[in-house]
Structure formats: C-alpha cells, structure tokens
N, C-alpha and C positions, 0 to 999 in steps of 0.2 A: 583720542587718537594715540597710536602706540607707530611706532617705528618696526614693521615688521620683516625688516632685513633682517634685524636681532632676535628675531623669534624662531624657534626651529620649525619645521614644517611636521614634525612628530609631535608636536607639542598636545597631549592630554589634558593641561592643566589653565588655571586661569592666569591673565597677566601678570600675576605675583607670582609664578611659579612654582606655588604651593598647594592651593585648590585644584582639587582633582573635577574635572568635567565630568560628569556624572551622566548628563543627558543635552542631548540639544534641541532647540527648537529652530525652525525657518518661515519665514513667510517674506512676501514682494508689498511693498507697500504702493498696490496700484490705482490711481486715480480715480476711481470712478466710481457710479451712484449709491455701491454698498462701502466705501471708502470709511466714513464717519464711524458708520456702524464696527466694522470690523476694527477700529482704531480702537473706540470705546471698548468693546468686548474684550481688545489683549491688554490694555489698560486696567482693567477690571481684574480677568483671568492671572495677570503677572503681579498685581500687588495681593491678589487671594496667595498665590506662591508664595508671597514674600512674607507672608501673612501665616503662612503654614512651620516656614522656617526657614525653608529654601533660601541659597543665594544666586541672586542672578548678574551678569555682566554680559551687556550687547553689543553685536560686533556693525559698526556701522555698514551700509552699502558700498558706500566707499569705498572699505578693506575687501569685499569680495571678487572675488574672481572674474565675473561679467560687470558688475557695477550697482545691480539689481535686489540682490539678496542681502535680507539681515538675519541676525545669526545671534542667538538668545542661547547664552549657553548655563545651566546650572549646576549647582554644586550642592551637595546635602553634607550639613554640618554633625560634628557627633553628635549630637541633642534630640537633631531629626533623627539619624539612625537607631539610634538607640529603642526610643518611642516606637518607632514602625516595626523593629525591630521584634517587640515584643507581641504586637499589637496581629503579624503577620506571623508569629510562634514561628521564628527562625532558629534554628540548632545551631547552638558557638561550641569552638570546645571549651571542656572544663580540665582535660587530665590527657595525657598522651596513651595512647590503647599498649595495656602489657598483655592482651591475649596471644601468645605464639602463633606466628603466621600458616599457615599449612604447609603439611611432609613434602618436600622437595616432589617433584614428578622427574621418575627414571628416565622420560624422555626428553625434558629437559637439551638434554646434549643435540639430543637430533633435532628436534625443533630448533636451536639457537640461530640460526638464520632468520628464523621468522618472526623474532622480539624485536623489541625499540628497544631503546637504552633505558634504565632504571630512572630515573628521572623525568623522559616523557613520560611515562605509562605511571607512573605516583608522581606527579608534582607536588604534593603536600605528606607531611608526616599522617598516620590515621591517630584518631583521637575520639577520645570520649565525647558524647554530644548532651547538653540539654536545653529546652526551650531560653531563650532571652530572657531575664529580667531586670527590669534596671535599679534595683531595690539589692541585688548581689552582683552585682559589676567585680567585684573583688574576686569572685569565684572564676571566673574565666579567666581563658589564660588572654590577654589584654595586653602584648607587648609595645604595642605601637596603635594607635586609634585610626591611623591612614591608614593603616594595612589591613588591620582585626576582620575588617567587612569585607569582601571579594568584588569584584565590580559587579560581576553580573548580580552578587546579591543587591551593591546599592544602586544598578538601574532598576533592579526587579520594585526597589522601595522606593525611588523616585514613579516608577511608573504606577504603582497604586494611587502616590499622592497627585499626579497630574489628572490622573480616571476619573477622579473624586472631584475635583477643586469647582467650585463653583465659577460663575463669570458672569451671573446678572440675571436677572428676570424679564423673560422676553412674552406678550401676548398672555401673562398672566400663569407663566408656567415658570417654574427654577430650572436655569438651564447649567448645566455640568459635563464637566470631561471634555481631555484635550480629541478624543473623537470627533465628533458634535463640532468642537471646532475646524479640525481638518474636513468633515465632509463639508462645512457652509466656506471653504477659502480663507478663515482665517489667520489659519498656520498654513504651509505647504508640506512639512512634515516634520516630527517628532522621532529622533532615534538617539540610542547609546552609542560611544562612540567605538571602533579599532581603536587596539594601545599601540599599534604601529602600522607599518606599511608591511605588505607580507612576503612583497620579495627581500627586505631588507630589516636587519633589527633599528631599534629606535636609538635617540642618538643619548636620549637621558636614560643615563643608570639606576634609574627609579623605577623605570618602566621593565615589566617583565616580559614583554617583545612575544609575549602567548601567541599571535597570531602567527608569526612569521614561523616559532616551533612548529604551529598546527600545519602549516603547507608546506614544511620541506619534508618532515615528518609525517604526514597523514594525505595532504589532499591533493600530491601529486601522483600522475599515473603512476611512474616508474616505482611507486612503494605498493602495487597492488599486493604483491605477496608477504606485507608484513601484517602482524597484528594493529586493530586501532588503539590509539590512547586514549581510552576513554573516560578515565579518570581528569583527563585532560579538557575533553572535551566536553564534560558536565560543567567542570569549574570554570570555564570560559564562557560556554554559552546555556549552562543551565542544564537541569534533569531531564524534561522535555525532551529537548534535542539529543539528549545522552541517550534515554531509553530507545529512542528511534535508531540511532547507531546501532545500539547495542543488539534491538532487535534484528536488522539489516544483515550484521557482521554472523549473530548467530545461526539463521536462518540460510543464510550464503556457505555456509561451512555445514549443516545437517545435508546442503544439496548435492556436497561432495559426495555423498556415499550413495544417493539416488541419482545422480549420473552418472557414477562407475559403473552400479547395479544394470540401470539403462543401456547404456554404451556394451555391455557385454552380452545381454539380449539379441540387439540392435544386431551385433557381431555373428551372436548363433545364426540368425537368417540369414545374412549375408554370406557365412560358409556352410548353411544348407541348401542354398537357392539352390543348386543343381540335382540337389535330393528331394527336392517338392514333385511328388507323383499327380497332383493339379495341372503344374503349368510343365511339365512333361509332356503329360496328355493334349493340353491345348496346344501346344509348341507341333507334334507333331502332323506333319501332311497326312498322313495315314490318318489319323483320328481329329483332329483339331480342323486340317485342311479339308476331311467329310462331310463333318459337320457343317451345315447351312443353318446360319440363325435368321431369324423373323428381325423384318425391319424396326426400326429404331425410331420411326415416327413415319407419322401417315402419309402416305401417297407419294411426296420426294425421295423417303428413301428408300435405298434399295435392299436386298436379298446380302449376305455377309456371311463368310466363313471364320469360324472362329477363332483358327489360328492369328488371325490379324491380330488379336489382342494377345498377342503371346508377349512381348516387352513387359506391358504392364501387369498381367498375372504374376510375371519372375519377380518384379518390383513389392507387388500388393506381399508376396510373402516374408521379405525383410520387416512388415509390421504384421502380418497375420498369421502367427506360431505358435508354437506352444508354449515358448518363451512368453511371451503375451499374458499369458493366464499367470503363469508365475510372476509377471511383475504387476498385474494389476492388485493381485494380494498381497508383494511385497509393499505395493506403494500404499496401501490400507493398513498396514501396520508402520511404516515410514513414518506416515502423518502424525499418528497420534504420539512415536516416540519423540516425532519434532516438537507438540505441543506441550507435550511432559514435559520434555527437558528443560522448555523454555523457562516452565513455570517455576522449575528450580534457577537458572539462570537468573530470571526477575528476582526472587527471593532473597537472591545471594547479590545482588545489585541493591534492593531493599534497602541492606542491612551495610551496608560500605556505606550507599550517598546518604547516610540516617532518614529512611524515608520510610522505615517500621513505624512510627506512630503517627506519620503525617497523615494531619488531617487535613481531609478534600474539603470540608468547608470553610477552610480558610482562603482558596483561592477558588476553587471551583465552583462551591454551592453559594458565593457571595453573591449579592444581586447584582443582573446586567444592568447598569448605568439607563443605557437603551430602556430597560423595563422596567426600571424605577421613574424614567420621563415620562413614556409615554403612559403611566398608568396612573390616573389622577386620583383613581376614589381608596379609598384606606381598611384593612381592617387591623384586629390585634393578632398576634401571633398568637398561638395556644404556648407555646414553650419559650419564647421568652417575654410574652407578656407586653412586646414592645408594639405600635401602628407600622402595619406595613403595608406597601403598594402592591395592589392586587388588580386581577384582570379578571372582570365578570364572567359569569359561564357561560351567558348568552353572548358574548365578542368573542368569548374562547371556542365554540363551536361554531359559527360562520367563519371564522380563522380556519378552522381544521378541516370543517366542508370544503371550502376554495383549495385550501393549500390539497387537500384529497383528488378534488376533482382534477390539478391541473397534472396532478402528478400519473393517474392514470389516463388522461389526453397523451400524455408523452408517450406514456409505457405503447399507447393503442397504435400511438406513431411510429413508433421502432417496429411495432408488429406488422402495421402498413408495409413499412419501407421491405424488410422480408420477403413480403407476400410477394410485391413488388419485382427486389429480387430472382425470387422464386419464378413469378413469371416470366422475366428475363432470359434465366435457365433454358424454361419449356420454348420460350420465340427462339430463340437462337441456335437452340438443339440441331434442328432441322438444317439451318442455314450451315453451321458448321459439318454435318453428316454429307452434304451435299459437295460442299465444296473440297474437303477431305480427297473423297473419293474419285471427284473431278479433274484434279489442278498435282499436276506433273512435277511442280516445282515443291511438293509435300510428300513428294515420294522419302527422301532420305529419312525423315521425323517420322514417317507417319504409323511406324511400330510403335513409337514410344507417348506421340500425341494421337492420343483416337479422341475421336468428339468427346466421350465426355469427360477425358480431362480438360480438354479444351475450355468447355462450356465452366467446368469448375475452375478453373484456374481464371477465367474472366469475369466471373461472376464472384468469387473471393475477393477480387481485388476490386470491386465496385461496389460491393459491401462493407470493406474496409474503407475505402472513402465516403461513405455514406453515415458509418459509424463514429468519424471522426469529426463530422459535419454535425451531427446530431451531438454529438457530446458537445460540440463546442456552445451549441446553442444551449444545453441543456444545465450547462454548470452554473449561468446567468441567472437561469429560473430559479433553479434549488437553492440559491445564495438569495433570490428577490424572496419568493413565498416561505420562509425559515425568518426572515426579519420580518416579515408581515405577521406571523405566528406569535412574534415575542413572546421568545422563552424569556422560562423565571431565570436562569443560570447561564452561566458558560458551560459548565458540562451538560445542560439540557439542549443547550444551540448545538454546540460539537455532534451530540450525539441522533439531533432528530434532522441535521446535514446528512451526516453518515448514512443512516437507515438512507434517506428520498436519493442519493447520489448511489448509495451500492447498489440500491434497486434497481436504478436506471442504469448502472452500468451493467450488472450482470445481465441483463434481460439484453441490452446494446451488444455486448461482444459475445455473449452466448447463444443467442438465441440461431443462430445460422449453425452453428455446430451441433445445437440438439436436432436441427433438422435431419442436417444429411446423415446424422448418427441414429436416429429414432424414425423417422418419416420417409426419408426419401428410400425407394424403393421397394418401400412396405406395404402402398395401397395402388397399387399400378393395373390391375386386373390381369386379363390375360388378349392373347390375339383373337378378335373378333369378340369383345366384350373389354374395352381397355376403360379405366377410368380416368376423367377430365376435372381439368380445375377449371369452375364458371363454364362448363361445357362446351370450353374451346379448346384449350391448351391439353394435351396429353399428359398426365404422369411423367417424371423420369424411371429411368430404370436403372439399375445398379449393374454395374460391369460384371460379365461371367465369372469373374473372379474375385465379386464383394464390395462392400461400397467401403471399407476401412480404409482402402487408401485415398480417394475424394475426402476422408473425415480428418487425415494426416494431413493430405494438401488445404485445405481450408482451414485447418489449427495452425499449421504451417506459418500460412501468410497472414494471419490475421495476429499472430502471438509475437511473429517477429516485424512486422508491417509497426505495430503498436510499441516495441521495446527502440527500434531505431529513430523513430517519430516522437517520442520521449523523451530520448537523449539529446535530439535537433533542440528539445523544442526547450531543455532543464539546460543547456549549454550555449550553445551555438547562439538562441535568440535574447541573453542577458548580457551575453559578451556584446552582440551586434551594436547593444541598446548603448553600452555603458561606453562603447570605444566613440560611437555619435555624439555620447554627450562631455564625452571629455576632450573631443579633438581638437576646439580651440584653447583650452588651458596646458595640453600639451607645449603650444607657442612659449607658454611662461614659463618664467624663472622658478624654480622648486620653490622658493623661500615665499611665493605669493600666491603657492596654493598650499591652505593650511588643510591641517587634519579634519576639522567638521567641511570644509566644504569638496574635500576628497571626497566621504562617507556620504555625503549628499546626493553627488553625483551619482555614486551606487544604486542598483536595484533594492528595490520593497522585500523582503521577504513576507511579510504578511502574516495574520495571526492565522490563515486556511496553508500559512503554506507548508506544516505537517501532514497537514491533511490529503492534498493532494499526492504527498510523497507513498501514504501509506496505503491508500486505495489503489497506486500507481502497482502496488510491490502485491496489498491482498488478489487484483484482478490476473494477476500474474500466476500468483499462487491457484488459483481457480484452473488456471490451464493448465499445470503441469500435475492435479490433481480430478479433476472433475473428468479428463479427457484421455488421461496420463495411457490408459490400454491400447489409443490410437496410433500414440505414437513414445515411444520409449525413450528416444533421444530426448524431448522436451527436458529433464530437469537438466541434461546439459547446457541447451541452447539458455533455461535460466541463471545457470551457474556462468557462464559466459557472463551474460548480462548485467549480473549482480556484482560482479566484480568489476566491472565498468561503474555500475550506477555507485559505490559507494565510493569510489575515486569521484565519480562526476559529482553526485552532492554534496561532497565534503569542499571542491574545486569552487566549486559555484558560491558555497556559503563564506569560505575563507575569502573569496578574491572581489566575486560580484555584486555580492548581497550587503546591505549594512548590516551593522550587527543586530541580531534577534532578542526582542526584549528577553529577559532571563524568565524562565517559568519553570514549576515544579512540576512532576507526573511521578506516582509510584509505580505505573505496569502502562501497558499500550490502550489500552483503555477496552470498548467497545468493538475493537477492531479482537480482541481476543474472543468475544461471543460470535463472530461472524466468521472466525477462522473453522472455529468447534463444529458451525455448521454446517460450512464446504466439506469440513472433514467427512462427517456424516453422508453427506451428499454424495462425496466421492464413491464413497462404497457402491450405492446404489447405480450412479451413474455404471460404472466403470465395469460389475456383472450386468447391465443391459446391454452397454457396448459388446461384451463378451459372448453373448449368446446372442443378440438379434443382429450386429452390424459385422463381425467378424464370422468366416464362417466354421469356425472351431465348431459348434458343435452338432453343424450336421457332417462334419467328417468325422468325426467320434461316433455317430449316431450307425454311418454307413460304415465303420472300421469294426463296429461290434457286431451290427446286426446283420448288414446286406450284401457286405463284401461274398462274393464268391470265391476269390482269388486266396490258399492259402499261403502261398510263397511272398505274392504280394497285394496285402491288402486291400491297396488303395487303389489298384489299379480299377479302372471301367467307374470311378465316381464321377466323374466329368458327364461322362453319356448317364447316370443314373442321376444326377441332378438337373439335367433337360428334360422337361417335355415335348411329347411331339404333336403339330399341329397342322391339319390339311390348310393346304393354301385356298381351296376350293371355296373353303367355310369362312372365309374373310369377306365380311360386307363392304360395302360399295365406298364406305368413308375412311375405312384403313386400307383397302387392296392396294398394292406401288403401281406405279404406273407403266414400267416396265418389268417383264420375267423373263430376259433374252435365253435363260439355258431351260427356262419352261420347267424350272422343280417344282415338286408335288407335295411334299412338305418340309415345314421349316421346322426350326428346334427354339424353345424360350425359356428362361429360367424358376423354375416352378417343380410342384411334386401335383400333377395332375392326370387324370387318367385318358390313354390315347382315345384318337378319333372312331377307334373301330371298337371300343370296349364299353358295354351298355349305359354304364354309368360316364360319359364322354366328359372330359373339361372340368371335371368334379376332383376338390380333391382327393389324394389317393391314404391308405392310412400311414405308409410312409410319412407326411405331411404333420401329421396329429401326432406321430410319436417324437417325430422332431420338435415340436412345437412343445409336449410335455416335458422333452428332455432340457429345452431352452430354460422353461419355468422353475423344473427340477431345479436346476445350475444354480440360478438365481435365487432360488430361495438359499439352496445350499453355502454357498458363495455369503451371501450375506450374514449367515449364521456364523461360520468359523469366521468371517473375518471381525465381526462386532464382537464375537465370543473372548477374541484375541485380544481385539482393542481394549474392551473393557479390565479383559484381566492384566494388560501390561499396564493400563493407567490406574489400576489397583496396585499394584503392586511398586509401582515408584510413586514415594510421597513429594508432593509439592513444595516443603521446604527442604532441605539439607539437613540431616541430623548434626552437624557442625555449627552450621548457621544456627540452624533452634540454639544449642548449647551456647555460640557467643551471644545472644540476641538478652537470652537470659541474664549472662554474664556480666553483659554491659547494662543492665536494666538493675540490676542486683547493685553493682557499683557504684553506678552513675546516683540511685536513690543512696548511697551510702555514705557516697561525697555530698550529698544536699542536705543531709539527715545533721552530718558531723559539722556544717557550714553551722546551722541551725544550732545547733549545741554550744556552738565557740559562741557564736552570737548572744548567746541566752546567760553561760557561763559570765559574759563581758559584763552584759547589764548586770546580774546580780552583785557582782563586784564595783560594780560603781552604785549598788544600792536604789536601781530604780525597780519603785516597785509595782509595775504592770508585767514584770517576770515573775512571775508567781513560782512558788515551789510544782505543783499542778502542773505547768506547762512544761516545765522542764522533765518531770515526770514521762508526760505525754512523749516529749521528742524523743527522747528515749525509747520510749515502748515504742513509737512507730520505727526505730532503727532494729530491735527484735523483729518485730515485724518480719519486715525486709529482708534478713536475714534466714528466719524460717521461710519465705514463697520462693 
C-alpha cells in the first residue's frame, strides 16, 4: 500500500521514483468459472517475465479509480535492454554527424511563418548510428543508461518480450503472447504509457513532457499552416507512424499545385459559360424552344422541348471544356511526379531515421506468434538449418479456396447492390419525369432540377449509404478470413489485408462512377426500338448536354459523403467513447487518478489502425485520380480535406488514443505498388472519360468536319447531334399517352439517319467517324501521356545524389570508427601479452580498415 496523495498524478515511474514504467498491464480479477484458470495463467505468464528480466510492481484494486482494476506495471532493467537490444539490431549512436547540413533555401525568409521552432522539428542532435552490441558498450556514446534507450524504443523491446513470453501448456499445445492472453480475458489490456498529460507538462523534471510539445505544436487545428515535427514524432511514437505522417504531409503539399491547376480550369468554364455555342443554342426559344425531344420513358412521359434543360447544359460546361483535356493530362503527369518525388522523400527519410540498412526480418519477416501456435508439425529451414512451424499445402489451399470464395461473394454483392441501384434509377425515372412536369410547386427549381439530376442525385446518395453498410460489414470478414489464412509473417498478414480490403473497396466506391462514366447512356437504343434491363426497365439516357456532369455529381457525393463520414467517425466517435468512460473519475481528486489508469481509459489504437488510415487517404487518392477529367475541382475538395485529416489524426492519437506500441517501417509499404497502379489506371480511365462521356470530341469532330458556319463554327451542332424520329413509328409499348399539340416528330440523341432516308434508324457515317475519332484520342492520349510519365520517372532518380553521397559517408565512417575500436582493442591485449591476439589478426584489422577506405 502506498499513500498516494504523495504521488504525482504524472508519475512515469515506479514507487521508488526511479524506474521508469516501460509498459502496463490490466485485467479485473472476476469471479467466475474461468477464475482459477486465468489466475494460474498470469501467475505463470508474470513469473516467465520475471524470469526474462523484467521488473514488475502491482497496483492493487484498491488504488484504482472504480475499485475493480489491477494494474501490473513493468520496467526493463539495463541488462534487458541491452540484450534485446542487439538481438532486435537497434542503431545507438556512436559519434556526432560532421557532414555539413544542406545550403540554406533562398526561400527560407518567406516560408518563416510556416516552421516550428528548431527544437521541435530536431529534438535530438543527428549522429552516427551502428547496430547494438554489448561486447563494445564502450563505443557508444552511453551518457546516462535511463536516458541512452528512448521509450518508444524500450516499449518496442518490452513488447517483443511480452509476444514471446510463454504462460503454460494448455490441451497439449505451448501457449505464448500477451495476445493470446488478451483475446481469452486474461489481461484486459496491455499499452506503453504517455510521459504526461497533453494539455499540461509534467510536474517531474525528468520527464520530457514530448506529448504535450506534440499538441500545442502539431495536433491542434489552429497550427494547420505550419510544418509537422516529424523528427518529433518518429521519436515519440516510432517510424511507423512517422512514415505515415510524413507520407500524409507530403502528398497534402503535391495537392497544392493540382488544385491551383484545377480551380483555374474550373475558372475558365465558369468565365466562358456565356460563350458555349451548345447551351446557347439549347437556351434559345428560337432553336432550343423548337426543338421537341422524345419522351423520357414509356407511356407516362410526355413530349419536351429542349430549352427546359438549359440551366443544366450552362452548368455541364464549367466541367465539359477544353480545359478538361488539359487537366486530364496534366493530372497524368502530376501523379507520377507525386510518386517520384516521394520516392526521393522516403530515401531522404531512410537516411535521417538510420533505416538504410534496416532489415525487415527483424521485425517483419519474424514469425506470427498466431502461426507459430496454431502450426503443430515442423520442418527444417533450408538457410538456417534450424525446425520450424509450417502449414501443410493441403490446409494451405482449402484456406485460400474459402478465403477466395468469400471474397468474391462480397465483390458479386457490391455488384448486386449496383445493379440494384441501377434499377432504382430506371423505377423512379418515370415517377420523378411525371411529377416534375405536373406539380406547380417545382416551377421556381425546375430549370436547374430536371429528372435526371433528380434520379441521380437520389440514387448517389442511397448508394453512398449502401456502401457504407457494406464496408462496415465487410471489414469484419477480411480481418476473420486473413486470420483463418495464417500467415507466415506480419508483413505477409499486412499485406494479403491490404490486397482482400482495396479490392473490396475499390469495386465498393468505384463501381457506380464507372457506371455512369462508361455505361450509362451508351446502350439505350433508339425510339421504337429502346433497350431494357431484364426486359422491364428502360435504359437511362444521358442529358442533351452529356452525362459528365451526373459523373461530377455522383464523385461529388460519394467523395465528400465519405471524407465527412471519416472525420465523424476518426473524431467525434473516440472523444464520445472516452468522455463516457471517464465521466465518473472526473468527480475525483487529480492525485487519484494516476497516469496508467488515465491511458486506460483511452481508446485502442490497434495494430490495423495504420491501416485503416492509409486505405482511408489511397481510396481518396483514386478519386481525385481515376475520375480527376469529371471534375477539376476534386484535388481541391482533397486538399481541404487533407488539411483537416492531418490535424484530426495527430488530435485523436495525441489526446484519445494510448500510446501506439513503437514499430519500425522504411517506406509505406504495399500501399506504394497500389498507388503505381491507380497511377496507370488513371491514364486509361481519364482518356475514356474524355472521348465517350464528355462530349469534346464530337464537337471537335463537327468544328473540323461539318460545321457549315464559317464565321461561327459551332453554330447548328445542337440540331446536328439530333436525330429525327416519326412519332407514327412508336409501338404500342413506348407511344405517351397523351400528344395534346398532335407533333409528328420528335428529336433523340444519336447520329441516325431520318425516317424518310432509305437506310432509316441506321447509323449515319457521321457516327463511325466520331466513334474513330474517339478511339484515335485514346490511343493518342495514352501514348503522350505514358511517353511522358515514363520519361520524367526516367529522368528523376529515386535516391538524392546528396543522400547517396552522406549514405556513403556515414558507412565509410561509421566501419572506420568500428575498424579503429577493433585495433585499440587488439593493440591492448598485445600489450598485456595475451596471446590469442595473434600478430595475423592484427594484420587482418588492418587491411579490413584499407578496405573500407578504398569502397
């Protein structure tokens, strides 16, 4: 029992005030039938710790906050450290870095607004690094042993040893890892702790109060416009999290220059709309107001002059311009210089957090706990010779069958729910064309709503809730069938997540975009031969004026429906959770709610919850990429966004979250081969958008070839992209039910030849020349822009010729300073006359210092 009125409520360390809490554990000691068992198990599990090296000291129930909680707090001794240390090839320094920092940047001055102070942004001097060993301890620079290790390094080494630790043999199996424990209830949970509170610093001068820097500094809104620390925030929470920042930060600043690019697009339509000789034409009574179009679905609706859609023609032009083709091949070279640069970014990150030589099989390719359990039979390694846990072929493929099958049940489901959708659309076409045209009260809208934005704008947003229903079920599955799988690794789990979730997500939020971009109004037929989905529903048909803007409003809602719905759900619903679970120890006195039962209180971050973040940012990136021709403005509305979400995840992790075990990453992983791909993709998508869904290029087609007009152009394209159609010839299942002014024919969207021209209803070659010139585009389109890509990711190399040069530098050194250790050491023994220093060896360390000197 301690008196802990005298204890600070900041407190880190153990009752001595010297041991530093390294990690915690919790569990409720509750009464019932698995009582014994679970007793025996922490019994087991806490003297294997003690047994490892670890020291522990428990906090009674008593001393917690409800009465219920006990609270197992450990400490890793130098001894432990050291050993793990080596064991997990951690980089200490050995020598302070004299490579000269880089040439001042002229801009400097003008950017000074947007720095942090020289201390956030480098908390640590930079230094020479090399692996651990405890064999030259002498060699590092070693000022203080509490200090020498960083926390999140000694959680990262406490958390290995808890993954590891055995606790007993159960049912004739070894069972291990504090996992394993937490899923059977016998911890409630295991985390590192905050080194303070983060609205305020801590009260002992020992502590470096890092948290509270990170939120006044980094994870409040009010700093959206300054740079991250993100030297800061590797050393606090590890590489992991740093690379994600850093990807975040970078990618949110490339989007600056594609939403300028955008937004000044966006600008030209908007101060040409009055110069579009299109919606001119439709706009006028004279020509638009003559025009009588063919109904819009069978038998309800009626007879329509075309001017009605004059609002939305003026609108469809602020995305359907000539601007348009210019940004879909700027944004085709955008992507790839985002992806180059990053790769120098990464590089130059590489080489700061010493993660040039790190190797992935120290943390990555190590075996999952998980698939060291569940895999009972054994063979030998070919390379290290040693027996290891292996999964037969024949378990490994009815794994990967099931796990295959369910994952294309899902995908067939998303396709369902579409089609669904889709039928939606066609049932309610009708009903909305009806009522439009009926109801007095839709006069003032009804230039700017005609049915089918209607239909689209209702049908977006019940697809958006559809897909958000479906993801929610869907992320359960790919997390159950991935552990049914057991992988060999962590990075084999990470990455066969990744694949089953991006599949299902991009097929989830894409697949209605490729519709009304690719399908919808493409296989419609004509009047008196229209074509039916299941031979009930009608076709849609695309507005006189092109279906790119239905492809703007459905990216629209579905891109920013998903970015607000994100922020509710990464914000709003961790605060809700944590304010519920702390609102009765609010009642108490500070000094009786200590620091690990603070942290407790906190939300999970979880070992997926990178993962979620990054898929959050790739499916993002898909829209402002894959669709980017539809609509221009998107990388603004992402740039928006991105500047919220790096404030919001830094907010959430600093305030809400406990702290995230420490983990290394040298690059973003997998997610960099699925970005390569989109890139690719974009191209493609983005010249079909441009020739089949915008109508650029049968107005190119009719400006070159069929204009008659030489003063102006474009004039008469409106009546030359109609067909005309006898009412007469309408069978019995599409004729409207009323023709109160008794027209003779109506006008449709098509290149077909009239009722009175031998070849009737047939296309005209008009038709085929447009349709070549479409494919022309396309091809062409994709050639300069891949021609382009390739050569500008030729031409920037992947590392910094700087970086190469220190990389070198510090590798030439660092073996120089180990070569010259080796030498004193050899030099010593021969001098005290022991003789397993051979003359030979000394020889040897030598020559390997030439060595070195020559590579």
């Amino acid at each position: 029992q301690i008196d802990k009125r005298h204890q600070s409520k900041d407190s880190i360390f153990f009752r001595d005030g010297v041991r530093r809490i390294d990690f915690v554990l919790s569990y409720v000691d509750d009464l019932n039938k698995e009582w014994e068992k679970k007793l025996e198990r922490r019994k087991e599990f806490e003297s294997n710790l003690q047994k490892a090296g670890l020291e522990l000291e428990t906090e009674d129930k008593k001393e917690s906050e409800d009465g219920k909680i006990f609270f197992v707090k450990i400490h890793a001794p130098w001894e432990v450290l050291i050993t793990y240390a080596e064991v997990l090839n951690i980089k200490v320094p050995i020598k302070e870095n004299d490579i000269p920092s880089m040439v001042e940047n002229p801009l400097d001055c003008v950017l000074y607004p947007l720095r942090l102070p020289e201390k956030v942004m480098h908390p640590e001097p930079d230094y020479f690094t090399a692996p651990f060993s405890k064999d030259k301890q002498e060699l590092y620079l070693i000022n203080d042993e509490s200090t020498f290790f960083s926390p999140s390094m000694r959680n990262r080494i406490v958390n290995y040893i808890l993954t590891r630790c055995p606790y007993g043999t159960e049912e004739g199996k070894k069972k291990f890892g504090i996992k394993r424990l937490l899923n059977n209830g016998t911890y409630t949970a295991a985390y590192p702790l905050h080194d303070c509170q983060y609205w305020k610093k801590a009260n002992d001068p020992n502590c470096d109060s890092e948290r509270y820097t990170l939120y006044m500094e980094w994870a409040r809104f009010l700093r959206f416009y300054k740079e991250q620390p993100l030297d800061l925030i590797r050393k606090y929470y590890g590489e992991k999290i740093g690379i994600y920042f850093a990807w975040l930060g970078f990618y949110t600043e490339m989007l600056f220059l594609a939403a300028v690019v955008g937004l000044i697009c966006f600008l030209y339509g908007l101060f040409t709309m009055d110069e579009n000789m299109s919606s001119k034409e439709i706009c006028d009574p004279a020509i638009g107001g003559e025009i009588i179009m063919c109904p819009l679905c069978d038998k309800e609706c009626e007879y329509w002059r075309l001017n009605t859609t004059c609002e939305s023609s003026q609108y469809s032009h602020l995305f359907d311009n000539v601007a348009t083709l210019f940004f879909a091949i700027f944004m085709g070279i955008w992507v790839t210089l985002f992806l180059e640069f990053w790769k120098r970014r990464q590089a130059r990150l590489k080489y700061e957090w010493d993660l040039v030589d790190f190797e992935e099989e120290q943390q990555q390719l190590q075996l999952r706990p998980e698939y060291e359990a569940k895999c009972t039979q054994k063979k030998r390694n070919p390379i290290t010779q040693e027996m290891e846990p292996y999964l037969p072929l024949t378990s490994q493929a009815v794994r990967f069958c099931v796990s295959g099958a369910t994952v294309l049940f899902w995908v067939s489901l998303i396709i369902a729910s579409m089609i669904a959708v889709i039928v939606y659309r066609l049932a309610v076409y009708a009903a909305f064309a009806s009522l439009m045209e009926n109801t007095q009260t839709l006069q003032p809208i009804s230039g700017l709503l005609t049915p089918q934005l209607a239909t689209s704008v209702t049908a977006s947003c019940l697809n958006f809730v559809i897909i958000m229903i479906l993801n929610f079920f869907y992320e359960r599955i790919a997390i159950w069938i991935t552990d049914m799988e057991i992988p060999r690794t962590h990075m084999e789990y990470e990455n066969r997540l990744t694949m089953k979730m991006f599949l299902f997500q991009f097929v989830n939020y894409y697949s209605s975009c490729f519709y009304v971009a690719f399908f919808k109004g493409k296989f419609v037929g004509y009047p008196g031969a229209y074509t039916y989905m299941f031979n009930r529903w009608r076709n849609e048909e695309c507005d006189p004026a092109g279906c790119l803007i239905e492809l703007t409003t459905q990216l629209t809602i579905v891109m920013a429906g998903k970015q607000i719905w994100g922020n509710i759900q990464e914000a709003i619903v961790p605060w809700i959770c944590n304010w519920w679970g702390r609102r009765k120890a609010r009642n108490n006195p500070e000094n009786l709610y200590s620091r690990w039962e603070q942290d407790h209180d906190l939300q999970t971050f979880g070992a997926l919850g990178l993962f979620y973040e990054y898929l959050e940012m790739v499916i993002q990136f898909g829209f402002i990429t894959l669709f980017v021709a539809s609509f221009p403005l998107a990388p603004l509305l992402a740039l928006m966004n991105n500047i919220l979400e790096i404030r919001v995840d830094s907010w959430k992790l600093t305030t809400q979250y406990r702290r995230p075990v420490a983990a290394k990453a040298h690059s973003i992983g997998v997610w960099q081969e699925i970005l390569n791909g989109m890139a690719i993709l974009s191209v493609v998508t983005n010249a079909f958008i441009v020739a089949f869904t915008s109508d650029m290029i049968p107005r190119l087609v009719y400006y070159y070839a069929y204009s008659e007009n030489e003063d102006s152009p474009m004039s008469g394209y409106i009546n030359n992209s109609l067909s005309v159609f006898l009412i007469s010839d309408f069978p019995e299942r599409n004729e409207p039910k009323e023709n109160p002014e008794n027209f003779v024919i109506c006008r449709y969207r098509d290149y077909r030849y009239p009722p009175d021209h031998e070849r009737r209803y047939l296309h005209t070659m008009q038709f085929w020349h447009i349709l070549a010139a479409k494919l022309a585009f396309i091809i062409i389109m994709e050639h300069v822009v891949f021609i382009v890509k390739f050569f500008v990711a030729w031409m920037i190399p992947d590392v910094p010729a700087d970086v190469k040069a220190k990389i070198k530098r510090e590798k030439y050194l660092t073996q120089k300073i180990l070569h010259e250790y080796e030498l004193e050491k050899l030099k010593e023994r021969l001098c005290q006359g022991d003789k397993r220093a051979t003359e030979k060896e000394f020889i040897a360390t030598e020559g390997r210092m030439e060595l070195s000197r020559a590579m």
